[in-house]
C-alpha positions as semicolon CSV with decimal commas, in nm:
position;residue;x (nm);y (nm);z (nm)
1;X;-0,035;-1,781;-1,710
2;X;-0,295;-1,583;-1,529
3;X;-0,232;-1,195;-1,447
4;X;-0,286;-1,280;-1,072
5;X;0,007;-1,557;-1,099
6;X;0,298;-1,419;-0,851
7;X;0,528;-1,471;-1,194
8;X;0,344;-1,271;-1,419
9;X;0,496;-0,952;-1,541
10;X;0,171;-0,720;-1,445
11;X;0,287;-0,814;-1,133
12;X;0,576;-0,572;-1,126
13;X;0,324;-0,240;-1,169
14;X;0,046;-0,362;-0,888
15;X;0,205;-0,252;-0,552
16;X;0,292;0,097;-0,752
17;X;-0,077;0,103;-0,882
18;X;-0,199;0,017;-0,558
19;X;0,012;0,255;-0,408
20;X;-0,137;0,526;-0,586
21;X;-0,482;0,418;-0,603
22;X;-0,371;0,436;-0,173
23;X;-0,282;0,836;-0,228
24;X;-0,564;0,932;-0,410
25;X;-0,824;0,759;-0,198
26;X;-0,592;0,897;0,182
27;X;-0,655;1,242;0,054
28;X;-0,936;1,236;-0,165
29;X;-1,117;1,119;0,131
30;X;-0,970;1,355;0,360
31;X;-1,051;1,660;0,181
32;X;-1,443;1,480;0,131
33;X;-1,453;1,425;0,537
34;X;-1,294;1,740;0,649
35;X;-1,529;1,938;0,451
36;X;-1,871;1,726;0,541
37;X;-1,794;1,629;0,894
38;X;-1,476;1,790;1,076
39;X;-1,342;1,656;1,353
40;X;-1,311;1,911;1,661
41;X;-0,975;2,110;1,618
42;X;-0,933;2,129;1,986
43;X;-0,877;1,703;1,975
44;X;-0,505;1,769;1,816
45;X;-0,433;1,450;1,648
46;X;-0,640;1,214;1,860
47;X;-0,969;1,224;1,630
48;X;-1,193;0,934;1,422
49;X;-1,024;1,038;1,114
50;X;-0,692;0,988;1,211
51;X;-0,787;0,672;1,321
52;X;-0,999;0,515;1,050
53;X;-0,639;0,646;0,847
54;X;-0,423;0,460;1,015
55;X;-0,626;0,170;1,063
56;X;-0,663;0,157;0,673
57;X;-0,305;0,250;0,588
58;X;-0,185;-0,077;0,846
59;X;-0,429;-0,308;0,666
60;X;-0,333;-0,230;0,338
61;X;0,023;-0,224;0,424
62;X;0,042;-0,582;0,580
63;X;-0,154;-0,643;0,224
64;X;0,113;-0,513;0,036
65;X;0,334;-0,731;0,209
66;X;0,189;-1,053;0,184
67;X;0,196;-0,979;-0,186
68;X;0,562;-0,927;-0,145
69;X;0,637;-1,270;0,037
70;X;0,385;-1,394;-0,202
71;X;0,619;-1,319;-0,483
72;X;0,950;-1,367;-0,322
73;X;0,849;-1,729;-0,231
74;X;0,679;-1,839;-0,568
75;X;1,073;-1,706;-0,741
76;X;1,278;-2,024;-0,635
77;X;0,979;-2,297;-0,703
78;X;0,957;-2,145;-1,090
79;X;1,252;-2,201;-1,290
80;X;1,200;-2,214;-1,673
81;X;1,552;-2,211;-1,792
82;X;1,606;-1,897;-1,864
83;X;1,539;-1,723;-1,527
84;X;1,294;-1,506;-1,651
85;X;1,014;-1,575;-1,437
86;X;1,214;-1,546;-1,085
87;X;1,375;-1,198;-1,198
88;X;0,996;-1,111;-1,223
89;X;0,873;-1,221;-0,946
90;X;1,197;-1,080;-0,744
91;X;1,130;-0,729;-0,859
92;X;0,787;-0,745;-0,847
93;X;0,833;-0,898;-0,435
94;X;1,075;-0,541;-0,427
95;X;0,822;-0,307;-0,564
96;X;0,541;-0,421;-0,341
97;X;0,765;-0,386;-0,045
98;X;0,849;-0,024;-0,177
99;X;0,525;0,056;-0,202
100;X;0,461;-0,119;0,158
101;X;0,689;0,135;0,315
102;X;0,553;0,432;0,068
103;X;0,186;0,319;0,219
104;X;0,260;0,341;0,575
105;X;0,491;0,655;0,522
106;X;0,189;0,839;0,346
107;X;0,022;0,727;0,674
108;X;0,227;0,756;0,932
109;X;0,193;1,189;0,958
110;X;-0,177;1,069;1,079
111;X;-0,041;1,003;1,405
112;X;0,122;1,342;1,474
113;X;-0,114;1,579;1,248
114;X;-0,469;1,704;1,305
115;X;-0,644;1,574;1,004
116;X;-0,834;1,956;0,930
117;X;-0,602;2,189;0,975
């Protein structure tokens, strides 16, 4: 079974890795941008950085989703007897939704903050 099959157990670590990987880049990258190329203060929230944010937090949450549905549908067309590979692909079709939400939460303060404050 490959790692990229939706009923492989590495499966139930990617959304939280991706995740992650999400929180380190958002504000990584915002502490790289704000220092080399600040947005103008007196723009409030409405600035390029916000928006390149939540343009990148949307795409990779609708990502993180279609890996969910990805896994929740591949859990009733696998059944090896001992239910092993639907429980996996169940909680692994949970976690990337968690870490959906988690995504566009991180996000979401874009829309109301000024990025350089």
């Amino acid at each position: 079974m490959s790692v990229w099959s939706p009923l492989h157990p590495a499966q139930l670590v990617f959304g939280l890795v991706i995740w992650s990987g999400w929180f380190v880049l958002l504000y990584g990258g915002l502490s790289v941008a704000c220092e080399f190329a600040p947005p103008p203060d007196k723009r409030g929230a409405v600035t390029w950085l916000n928006g390149v944010m939540l343009f990148c937090g949307a795409i990779l949450a609708v990502l993180l989703i279609w890996l969910a549905r990805r896994c929740w549908n591949a859990a009733p067309a696998h059944d090896d007897g001992d239910g092993s590979g639907r429980f996996i692909a169940r909680i692994a079709a949970a976690a990337y939704l968690i870490s959906a939400l988690a995504a566009f939460a991180l996000t979401l303060p874009s829309v109301i903050l000024p990025p350089c404050v």
